[in-house]
C-alpha positions, 0 to 999 in steps of 0.5 A: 494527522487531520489535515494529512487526511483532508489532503488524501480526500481533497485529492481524491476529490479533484482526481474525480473531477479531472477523471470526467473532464478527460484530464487522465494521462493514462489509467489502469490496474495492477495485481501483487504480492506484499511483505508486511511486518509491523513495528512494538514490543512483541515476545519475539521480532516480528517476521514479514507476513506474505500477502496480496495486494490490487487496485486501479489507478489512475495518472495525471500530468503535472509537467514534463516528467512529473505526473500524480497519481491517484490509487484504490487497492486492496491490501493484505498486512500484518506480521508472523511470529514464531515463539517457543511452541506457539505460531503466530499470524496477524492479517491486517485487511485494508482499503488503501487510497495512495496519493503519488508524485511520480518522476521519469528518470528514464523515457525511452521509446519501449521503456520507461522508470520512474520514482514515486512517493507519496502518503496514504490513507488506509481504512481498515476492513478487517484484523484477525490473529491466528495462534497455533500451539500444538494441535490447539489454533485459536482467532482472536482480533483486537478490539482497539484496533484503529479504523484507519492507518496513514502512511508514507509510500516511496518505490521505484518503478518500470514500464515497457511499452509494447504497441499501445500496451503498457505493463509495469513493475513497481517495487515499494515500501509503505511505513505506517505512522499510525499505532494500529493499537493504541496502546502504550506500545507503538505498533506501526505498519511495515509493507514492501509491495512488489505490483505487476500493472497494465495501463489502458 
């Protein structure tokens, strides 16, 4: 797990420096929904969680269709649970910094797809749980809860080119393989991303 860090922030490291030498093949920013559960033994199964998610990016050539990309967003997780009489909502609030290997499958003059995969680190900013009960709502968060997530993202993606615009739409599903919780029970972040971009 160390060393999967080391290698987040040693990218991050180097995309800055390639970033003031000009070495970006292309750089922009993307606004989306998210559809989070999370994995453990709960009183009843978690349901997707609705969210938001945002962030830039910022894409270097490697070779022919290969290219990495590099990532800052914002991303809302959690799960919902609904149980006898009680509604239950955790918001889990992230800063992620995605490392993605990315392949064109398809490049033609207006469209193009590609694949993507690759970790991610999540530092956390925020973990809350609503519980509604009748006419009762209480907050509470979870004071174990980890500081930081590592994950694995993969997805497909599509671009269209219209005269030097670029706008894209990412499809992708993010599997946690930290216990946010730390406890005996293993609770692990599910997040499907549906991210609408725009490069510049």
């Amino acid at each position: 797990m160390r060393f999967l860090i080391s290698m987040i922030l040693g990218t991050y490291l180097f995309s800055a420096t390639s970033l003031q030498a000009g070495h970006t093949q292309s750089e922009g920013v993307y606004l989306g929904l998210t559809l989070a559960r999370s994995t453990g033994n709960f009183v009843a199964a978690p349901e997707y969680k609705p969210g938001l998610s945002g962030g830039i990016y910022f894409n270097f050539p490697i070779t022919g269709p290969l290219s990495w990309q590099a990532e800052i967003s914002y991303a809302m997780k959690g799960y919902q649970i609904h149980h006898d009489d009680q509604d239950i909502t955790a918001t889990f609030t992230y800063i992620d910094f995605p490392i993605l290997l990315k392949s064109r499958l398809l490049d033609t003059k207006y469209f193009r797809a590609a694949w993507l995969a690759g970790p991610a680190l999540s530092m956390t900013i925020k973990n809350e749980q609503v519980t509604k009960s009748g006419s009762e709502t209480t907050h509470t968060q979870f004071p174990s809860f980890h500081d930081y997530d590592i994950g694995l993202t993969a997805g497909l993606g599509c671009t269209l080119l219209a005269a030097s615009q670029e706008f894209s739409l990412d499809l992708r599903h993010t599997w946690g393989l930290t216990d946010w919780l730390g406890e005996d029970d293993i609770f692990k972040n599910r997040v499907i991303s549906i991210l609408f971009g725009y490069s510049f």
